[in-house]
C-alpha positions as CSV (number, residue, x, y, z in Angstrom):
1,X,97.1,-33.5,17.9
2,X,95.1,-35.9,19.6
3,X,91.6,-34.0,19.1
4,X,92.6,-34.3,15.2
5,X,93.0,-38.4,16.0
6,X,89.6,-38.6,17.8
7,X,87.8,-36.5,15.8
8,X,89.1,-38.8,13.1
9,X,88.5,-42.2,15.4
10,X,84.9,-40.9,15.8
11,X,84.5,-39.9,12.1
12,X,84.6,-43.1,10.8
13,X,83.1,-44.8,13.5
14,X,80.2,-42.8,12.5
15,X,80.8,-44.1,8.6
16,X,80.3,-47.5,10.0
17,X,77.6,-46.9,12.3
18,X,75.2,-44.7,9.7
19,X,72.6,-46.9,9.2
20,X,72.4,-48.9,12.4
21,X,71.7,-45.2,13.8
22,X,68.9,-44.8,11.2
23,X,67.3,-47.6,11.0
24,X,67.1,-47.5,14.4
25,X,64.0,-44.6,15.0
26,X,63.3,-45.0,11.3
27,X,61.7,-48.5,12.1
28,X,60.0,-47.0,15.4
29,X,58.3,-43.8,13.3
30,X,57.3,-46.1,10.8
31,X,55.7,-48.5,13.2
32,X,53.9,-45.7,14.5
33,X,52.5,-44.6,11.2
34,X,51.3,-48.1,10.9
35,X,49.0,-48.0,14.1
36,X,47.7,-45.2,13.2
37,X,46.6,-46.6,10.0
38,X,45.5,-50.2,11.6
39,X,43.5,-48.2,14.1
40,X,41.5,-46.0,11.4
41,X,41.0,-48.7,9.0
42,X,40.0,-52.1,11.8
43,X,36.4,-52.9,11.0
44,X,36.7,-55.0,14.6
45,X,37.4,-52.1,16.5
46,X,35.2,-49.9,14.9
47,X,32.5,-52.7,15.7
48,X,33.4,-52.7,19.4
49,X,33.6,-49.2,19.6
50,X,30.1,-49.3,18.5
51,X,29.3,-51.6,21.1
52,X,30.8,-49.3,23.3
53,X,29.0,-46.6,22.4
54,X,25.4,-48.1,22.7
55,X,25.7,-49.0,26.2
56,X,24.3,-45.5,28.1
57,X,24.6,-43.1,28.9
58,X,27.6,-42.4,30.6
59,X,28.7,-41.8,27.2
60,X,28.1,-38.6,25.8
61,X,25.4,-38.9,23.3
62,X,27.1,-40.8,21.0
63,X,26.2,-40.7,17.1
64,X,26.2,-44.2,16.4
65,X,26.3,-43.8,12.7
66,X,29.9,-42.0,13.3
67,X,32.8,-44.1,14.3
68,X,33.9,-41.7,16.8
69,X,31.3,-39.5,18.3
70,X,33.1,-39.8,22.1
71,X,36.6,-38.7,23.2
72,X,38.0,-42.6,22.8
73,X,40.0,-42.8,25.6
74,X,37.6,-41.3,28.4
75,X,35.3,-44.1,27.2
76,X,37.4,-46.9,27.5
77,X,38.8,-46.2,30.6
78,X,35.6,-46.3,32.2
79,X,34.7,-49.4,31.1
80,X,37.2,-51.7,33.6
81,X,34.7,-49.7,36.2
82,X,31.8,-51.0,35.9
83,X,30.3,-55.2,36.8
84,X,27.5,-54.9,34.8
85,X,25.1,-57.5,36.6
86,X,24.5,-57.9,40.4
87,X,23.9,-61.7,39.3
88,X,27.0,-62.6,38.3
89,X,30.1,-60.4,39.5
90,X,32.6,-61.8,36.8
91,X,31.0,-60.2,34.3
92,X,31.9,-56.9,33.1
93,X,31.0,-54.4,30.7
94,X,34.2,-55.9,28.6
95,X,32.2,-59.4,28.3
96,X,29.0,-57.1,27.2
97,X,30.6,-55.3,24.5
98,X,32.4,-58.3,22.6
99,X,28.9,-59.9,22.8
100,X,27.0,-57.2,21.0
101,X,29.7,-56.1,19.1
102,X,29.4,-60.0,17.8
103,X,25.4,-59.8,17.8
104,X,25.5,-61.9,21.0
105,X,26.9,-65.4,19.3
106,X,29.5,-66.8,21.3
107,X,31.2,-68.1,18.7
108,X,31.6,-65.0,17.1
109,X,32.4,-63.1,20.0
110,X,35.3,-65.6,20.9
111,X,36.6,-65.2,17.5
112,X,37.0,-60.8,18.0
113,X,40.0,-60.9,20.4
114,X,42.3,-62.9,17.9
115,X,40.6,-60.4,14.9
116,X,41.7,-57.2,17.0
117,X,44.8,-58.2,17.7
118,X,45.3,-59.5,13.3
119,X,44.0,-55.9,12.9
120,X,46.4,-54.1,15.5
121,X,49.3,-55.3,14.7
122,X,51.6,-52.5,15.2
123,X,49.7,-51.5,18.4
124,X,51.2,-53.1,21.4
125,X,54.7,-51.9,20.1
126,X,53.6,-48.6,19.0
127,X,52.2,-47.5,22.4
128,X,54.8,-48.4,24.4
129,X,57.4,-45.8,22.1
130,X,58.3,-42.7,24.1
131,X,57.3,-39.6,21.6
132,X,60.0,-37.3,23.4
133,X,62.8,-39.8,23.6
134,X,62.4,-40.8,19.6
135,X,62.5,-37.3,18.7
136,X,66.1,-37.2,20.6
137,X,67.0,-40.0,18.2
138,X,66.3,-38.1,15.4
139,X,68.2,-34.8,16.7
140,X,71.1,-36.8,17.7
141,X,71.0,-38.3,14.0
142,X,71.3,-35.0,12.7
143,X,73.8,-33.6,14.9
144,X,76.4,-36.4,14.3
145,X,75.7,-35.2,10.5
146,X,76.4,-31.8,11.4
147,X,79.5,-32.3,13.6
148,X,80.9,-34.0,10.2
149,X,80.3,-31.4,8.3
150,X,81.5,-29.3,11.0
151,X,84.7,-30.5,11.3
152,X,85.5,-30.9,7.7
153,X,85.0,-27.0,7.1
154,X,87.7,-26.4,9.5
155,X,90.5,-25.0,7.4
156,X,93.2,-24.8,10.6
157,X,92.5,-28.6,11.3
158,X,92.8,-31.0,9.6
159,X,94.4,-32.1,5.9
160,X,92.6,-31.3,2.8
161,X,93.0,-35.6,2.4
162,X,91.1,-35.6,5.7
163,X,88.5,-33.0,5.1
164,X,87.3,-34.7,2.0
165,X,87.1,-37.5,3.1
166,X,84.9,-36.4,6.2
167,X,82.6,-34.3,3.4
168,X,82.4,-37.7,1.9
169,X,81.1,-39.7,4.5
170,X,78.6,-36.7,5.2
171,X,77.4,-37.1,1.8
172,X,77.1,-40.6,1.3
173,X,76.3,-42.1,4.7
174,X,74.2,-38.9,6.2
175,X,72.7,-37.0,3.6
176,X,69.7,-39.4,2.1
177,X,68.8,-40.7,5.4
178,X,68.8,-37.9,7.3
179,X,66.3,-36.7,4.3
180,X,64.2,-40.1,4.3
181,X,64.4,-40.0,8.6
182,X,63.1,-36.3,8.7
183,X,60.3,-37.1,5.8
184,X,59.2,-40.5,7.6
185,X,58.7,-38.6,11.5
186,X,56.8,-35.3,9.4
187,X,55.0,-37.8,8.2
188,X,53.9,-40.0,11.3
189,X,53.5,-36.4,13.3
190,X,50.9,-35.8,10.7
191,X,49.1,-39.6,10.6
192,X,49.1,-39.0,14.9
193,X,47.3,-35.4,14.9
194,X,44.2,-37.2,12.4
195,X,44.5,-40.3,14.7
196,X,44.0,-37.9,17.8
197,X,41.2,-36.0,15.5
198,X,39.3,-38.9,14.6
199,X,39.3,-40.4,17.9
200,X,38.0,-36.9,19.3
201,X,40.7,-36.4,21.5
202,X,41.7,-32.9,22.6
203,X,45.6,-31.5,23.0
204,X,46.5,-28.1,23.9
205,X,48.2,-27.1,20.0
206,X,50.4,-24.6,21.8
207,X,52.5,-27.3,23.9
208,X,54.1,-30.6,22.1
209,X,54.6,-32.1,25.4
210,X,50.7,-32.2,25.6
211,X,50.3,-33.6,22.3
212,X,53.0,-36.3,22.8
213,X,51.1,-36.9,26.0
214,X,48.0,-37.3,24.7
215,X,49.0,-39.3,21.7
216,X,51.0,-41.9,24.1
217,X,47.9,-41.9,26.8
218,X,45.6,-42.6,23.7
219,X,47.8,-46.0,22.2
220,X,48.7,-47.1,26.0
221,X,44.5,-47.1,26.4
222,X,43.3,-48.6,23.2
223,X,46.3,-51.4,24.1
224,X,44.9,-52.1,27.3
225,X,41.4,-52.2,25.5
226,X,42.6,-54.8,23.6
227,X,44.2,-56.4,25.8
228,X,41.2,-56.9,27.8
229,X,39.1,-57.5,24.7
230,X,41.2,-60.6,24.2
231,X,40.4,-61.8,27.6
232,X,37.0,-61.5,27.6
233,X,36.7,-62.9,24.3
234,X,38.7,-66.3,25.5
235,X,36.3,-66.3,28.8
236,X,33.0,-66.0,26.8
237,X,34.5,-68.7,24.3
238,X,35.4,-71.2,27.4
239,X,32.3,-70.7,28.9
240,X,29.7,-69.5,26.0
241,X,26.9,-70.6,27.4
242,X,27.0,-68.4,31.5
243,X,28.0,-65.4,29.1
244,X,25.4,-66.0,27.0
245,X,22.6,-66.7,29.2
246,X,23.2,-63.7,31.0
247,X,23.9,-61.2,28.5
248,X,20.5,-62.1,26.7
249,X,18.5,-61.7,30.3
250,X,19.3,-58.6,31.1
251,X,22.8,-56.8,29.5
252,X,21.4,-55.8,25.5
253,X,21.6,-52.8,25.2
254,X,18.0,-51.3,25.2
């Protein structure tokens, strides 16, 4: 019947297509397990974040012997608020922080953009991933392994040629990387719950949409932090010496 010749079409379709459909999310969960890592470990960021806490406070009390201390993301998204001088409007709280996180030498302070972004590698990819949307990767993954399997254990349908050969390609194609795709995403679910931890940041534990939310809101703010960084760092390093002048008059942190 013609069900029998799709279901065969689509079988080995599926065959040929196993790892292209793998390597697919498999290569976006292990990006993400990467940021988190990059993120815990950058000895720029934690500098900045430093910086960041030492400047008021807006901040709650910040221990600035810890590295986090604040909910990260809070913090940083005040920062694009504030012009921290009446004197001179172009500069920001961003141009204060890569200055004292560099001990307010220019030359150092030019060089932190390009070191974030070394140190963040995975970043700018990782936070623009859709949590939701990978995890339907995965699941459709599985299900195209379970249709196989499916269909092969259907005594009425097809030939006993047939439904070896669909056990087959559920055994050789499927199997392993379904195991190595399910380990990998436990895995990265685990590195993003001690990312949100260590950056203080709070998710209701009851919903996953609130955790997927707050993991994406937390890598879509440290990007744009570093984003900005980067800018600020190229400004103070084109013009070291009006950056310079005015963060030592009046912008050091007391």
């Amino acid at each position: 019947s013609m069900s029998q010749a799709e279901a065969k079409l689509r079988a080995l379709r599926l065959e040929a297509q196993a790892a292209a459909l793998q390597k697919a999310p498999l290569v976006r969960v292990q990006l993400l397990s990467r940021a988190c890592s990059e993120l815990q470990n950058s000895a720029t960021l934690k500098k900045l974040l430093q910086a960041v806490a030492r400047l008021g406070s807006w901040i709650n009390s910040a221990d600035l012997g810890s590295q986090r201390g604040f909910a990260l993301s809070s913090a940083l998204g005040k920062l694009h608020q504030f012009r921290a001088l009446r004197g001179d409007r172009g500069l920001s709280l961003l141009h204060v922080v890569t200055l004292s996180a560099a001990g307010g030498s220019p030359i150092d302070a030019g060089a932190l953009g390009n070191q974030l972004t070394l140190e963040l590698d995975a970043l700018p990819e990782a936070s623009r991933d859709e949590l939701s949307e990978l995890d339907r990767c995965i699941s459709e993954f599985r299900s195209a392994a379970d249709w196989l399997l499916s269909e092969a254990e259907q005594e009425n349908g097809h030939s006993d040629a047939v439904r070896e050969r669909l056990r087959m390609i559920h055994e050789q194609e499927f199997v392993g990387r379904i195991r190595q795709l399910d380990e990998a995403w436990a895995t990265a679910r685990v590195d993003l719950e001690c990312l949100l931890k260590f950056f203080a940041e709070r998710w209701d534990h009851g919903q996953s949409k609130g955790f997927e939310h707050t993991t994406e809101h937390l890598l879509r703010t440290v990007e744009e932090f570093r984003c900005s960084i980067r800018r600020a760092a190229q400004e103070i390093r084109e013009q070291p010496r009006r950056f310079t002048n005015i963060y030592n008059k009046s912008a050091s942190p007391d």
